[in-house]
N, C-alpha and C positions, 0 to 999 in steps of 0.2 A: 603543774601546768607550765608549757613554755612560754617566755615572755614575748608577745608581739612588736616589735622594732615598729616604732610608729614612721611614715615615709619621709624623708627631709625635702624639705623646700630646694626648688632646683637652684646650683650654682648661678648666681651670672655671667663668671667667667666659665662654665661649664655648659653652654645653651646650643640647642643642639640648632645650626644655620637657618638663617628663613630665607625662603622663596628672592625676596630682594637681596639677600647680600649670596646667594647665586647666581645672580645677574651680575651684580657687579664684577664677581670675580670672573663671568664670562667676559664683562667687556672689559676687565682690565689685563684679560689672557686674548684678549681681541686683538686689543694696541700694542700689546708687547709684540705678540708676531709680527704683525706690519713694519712696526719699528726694524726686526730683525730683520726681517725681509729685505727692509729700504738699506741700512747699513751694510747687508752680503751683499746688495746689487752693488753698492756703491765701492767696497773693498774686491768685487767681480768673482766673487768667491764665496763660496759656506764658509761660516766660522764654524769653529768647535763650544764646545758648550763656556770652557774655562773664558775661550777667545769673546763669546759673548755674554757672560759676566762681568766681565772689564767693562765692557763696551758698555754695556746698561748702567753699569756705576759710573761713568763718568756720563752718562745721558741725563741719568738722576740727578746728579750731579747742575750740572747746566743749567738743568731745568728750574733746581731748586735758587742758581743764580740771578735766572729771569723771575722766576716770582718775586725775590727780593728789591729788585729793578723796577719792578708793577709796581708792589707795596709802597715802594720810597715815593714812586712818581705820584702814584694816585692820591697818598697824603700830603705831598706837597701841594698838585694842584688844589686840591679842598683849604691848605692851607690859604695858598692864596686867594680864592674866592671868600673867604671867611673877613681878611684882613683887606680886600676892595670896598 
C-alpha cells in the first residue's frame, strides 16, 4: 500500500498575497508613476528605464533623509515638553 504524504502546514514566507497587500502594491505602483511622470516633466523628456532607476534611488534616497529629519525633530520636541 502506498504511503499517504500527510499536507504541511503553509510556509509564511511562502503565503500566497491577500487582497490588502494588492492594494498596496497598487498604490505604491500609483506614486511611483506620478513620481516618474513629475521628474520627465521636469527633465522635458522621457527617461529610459536605467535613467529612471537612478533617479528613484536617489528619491529613495532623500526621502529616507527627510524621515530621519522628522524622527530627530519629533524627539526632540517631546524631548523638550517632557523636561518644561
Amino acid at each position: 500500500m502506498p504511503s499517504r504524504e500527510l499536507p504541511r502546514p503553509p510556509d509564511p514566507d511562502r503565503t500566497a498575497p491577500t487582497v490588502l497587500d494588492a492594494g498596496r502594491r497598487g498604490a505604491a505602483l500609483d506614486k511611483e508613476r506620478t513620481a516618474r511622470a513629475a521628474v520627465e516633466a521636469r527633465a522635458g523628456r522621457t527617461l529610459g528605464d536605467p535613467e529612471w532607476d537612478r533617479a528613484r534611488d536617489r528619491l529613495l534616497d532623500f526621502v529616507s533623509i527627510l524621515r530621519a529629519w522628522h524622527r530627530e525633530a519629533t524627539a526632540s520636541e517631546s524631548e523638550l515638553r517632557t523636561a518644561a
